[in-house]
N, C-alpha and C positions, 0 to 999 in steps of 0.2 A: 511129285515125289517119285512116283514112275521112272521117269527121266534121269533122275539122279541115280536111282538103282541101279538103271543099264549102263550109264555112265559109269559108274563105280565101277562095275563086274567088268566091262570092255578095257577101263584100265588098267583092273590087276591080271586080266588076260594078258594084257599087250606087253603088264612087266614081265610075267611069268614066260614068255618068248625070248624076252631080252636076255634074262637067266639065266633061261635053259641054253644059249648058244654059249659058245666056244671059242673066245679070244684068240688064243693062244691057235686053234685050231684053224682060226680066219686068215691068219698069220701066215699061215702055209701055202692055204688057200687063197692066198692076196696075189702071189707072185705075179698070177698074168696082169695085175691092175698096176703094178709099178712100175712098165715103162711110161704110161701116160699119168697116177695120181702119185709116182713117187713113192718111195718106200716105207714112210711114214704120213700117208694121204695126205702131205702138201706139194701140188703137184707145182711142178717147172715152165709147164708152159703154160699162157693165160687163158687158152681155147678151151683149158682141161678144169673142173672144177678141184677144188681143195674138198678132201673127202675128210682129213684130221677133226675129230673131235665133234663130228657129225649125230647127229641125235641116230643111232641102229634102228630106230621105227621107221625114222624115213629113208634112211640106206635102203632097207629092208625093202619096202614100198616101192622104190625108185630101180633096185634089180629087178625086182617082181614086174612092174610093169616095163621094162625092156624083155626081160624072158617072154611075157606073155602080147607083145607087141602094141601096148596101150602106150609108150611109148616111144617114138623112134629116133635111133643115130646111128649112122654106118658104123661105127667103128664100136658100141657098146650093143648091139646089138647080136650079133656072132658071139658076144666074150658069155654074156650073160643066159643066152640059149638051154647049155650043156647044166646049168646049175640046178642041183636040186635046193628045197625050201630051205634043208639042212646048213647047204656051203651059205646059201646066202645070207642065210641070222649069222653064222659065223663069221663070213667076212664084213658083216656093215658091225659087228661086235669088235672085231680086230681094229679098223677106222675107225669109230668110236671112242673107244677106249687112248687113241691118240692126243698127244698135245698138237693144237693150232698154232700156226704159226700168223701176227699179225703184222699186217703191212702197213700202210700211210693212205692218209688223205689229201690231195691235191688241195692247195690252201685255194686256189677258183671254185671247187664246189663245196666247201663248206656252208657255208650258206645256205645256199637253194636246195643240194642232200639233207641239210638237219631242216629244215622249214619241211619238205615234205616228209620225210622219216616220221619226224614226231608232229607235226600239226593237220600232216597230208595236204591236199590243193585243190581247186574247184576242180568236183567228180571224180576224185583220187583220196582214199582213203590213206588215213594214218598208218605206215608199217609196222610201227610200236603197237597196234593193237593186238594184233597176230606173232610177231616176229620180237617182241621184248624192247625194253631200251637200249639194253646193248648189241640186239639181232641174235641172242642164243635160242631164241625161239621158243617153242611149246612144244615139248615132246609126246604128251600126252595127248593133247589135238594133233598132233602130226604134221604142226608147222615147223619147218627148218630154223635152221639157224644159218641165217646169213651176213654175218657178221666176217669181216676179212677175208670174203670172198676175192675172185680176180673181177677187176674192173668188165676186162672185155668179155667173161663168160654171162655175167649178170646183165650183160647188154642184150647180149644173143638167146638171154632165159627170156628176161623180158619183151624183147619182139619177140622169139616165138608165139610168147600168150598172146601178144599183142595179136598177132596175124592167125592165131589158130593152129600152128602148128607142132605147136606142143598143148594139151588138154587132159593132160591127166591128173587136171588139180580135180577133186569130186564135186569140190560145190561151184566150181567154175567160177569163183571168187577170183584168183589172182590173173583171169583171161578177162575180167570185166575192168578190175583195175589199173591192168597194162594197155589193155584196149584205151581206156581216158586219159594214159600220158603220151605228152610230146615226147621229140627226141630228147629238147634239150631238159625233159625233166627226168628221160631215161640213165642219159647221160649221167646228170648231177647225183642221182641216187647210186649210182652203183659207184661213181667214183667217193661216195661216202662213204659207204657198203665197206671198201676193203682196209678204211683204217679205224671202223667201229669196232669198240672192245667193252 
């Protein structure tokens, strides 16, 4: 019963953040992210994640640990520095508040991406538990949404976990679960990943 309480209360925190920031305001404050996510976070190039229609807790989250260096990338590292807590609910609220744009799936990983998506594979957990059946994730746990992602960026997410070099998931769940897949199951997942809707 406990449990449930603080769960409650940390969730209408985390709305009440959502809220309180500034769409419109994020707007403004987007400009430096649109040469790399595009001016409505669908970004152009596939190295760049698609930030449109993104859960704002995990925007939120994912500026925050660039600012505070819990996560690292040369190039969003400098962007993210200068931000206070303010600009950055505003701008993951601007990105949010975005329409996603959805791509295709390669008819070779159909298969083996929706076998692991929804069934997962020895020592690889199902991503439908976490992440939904369509990938819009769980905002309220603070799982993404990965759904119509870039192929080649969900490669480079999951090896990083894989290798350790990105670790700012908290329960170190999604470094255990990249850590147990192959390439070619990294492969098939993400090339499902970008025509999931």
């Amino acid at each position: 019963m406990k449990q449930l309480i603080i769960i409650s209360l940390l969730l209408l925190a985390g709305n009440s953040i959502v809220t309180a920031a500034d769409a419109i305001a994020g707007k403004n404050k987007a400009v430096m992210c649109v040469a790399c996510h595009g001016t409505d976070g669908n970004s152009f190039n596939p190295i760049w994640p698609n930030l449109a229609g993104q859960s704002a807790t995990y925007l939120a989250k994912q500026l925050t640990a660039f600012r505070e260096g819990k996560r690292t990338n040369a190039q969003m590292a400098p962007m993210a520095t200068a931000l206070s807590d303010e600009d950055i609910n505003d701008i993951s609220a601007f990105f949010a508040s975005q329409k996603q744009k959805i791509g295709t799936t390669k008819s070779e990983y159909v298969e083996l991406g929706s076998q692991i998506y929804t069934g997962g594979a020895e020592g690889v957990m199902a991503c439908t538990g976490c992440h939904g059946p369509t990938g819009a994730g769980l905002e309220a746990a603070g799982f993404p949404q990965i759904s119509a992602q870039h192929t080649q960026y969900v490669i480079s997410q999951l090896n990083n976990f894989k290798d350790g070099s990105r670790a700012n998931d908290s329960t170190g769940m999604m470094s255990s679960i990249a850590g147990a897949m192959t390439t070619e199951q990294i492969e098939a997942v993400a090339n499902y990943l970008a025509g999931l809707h």
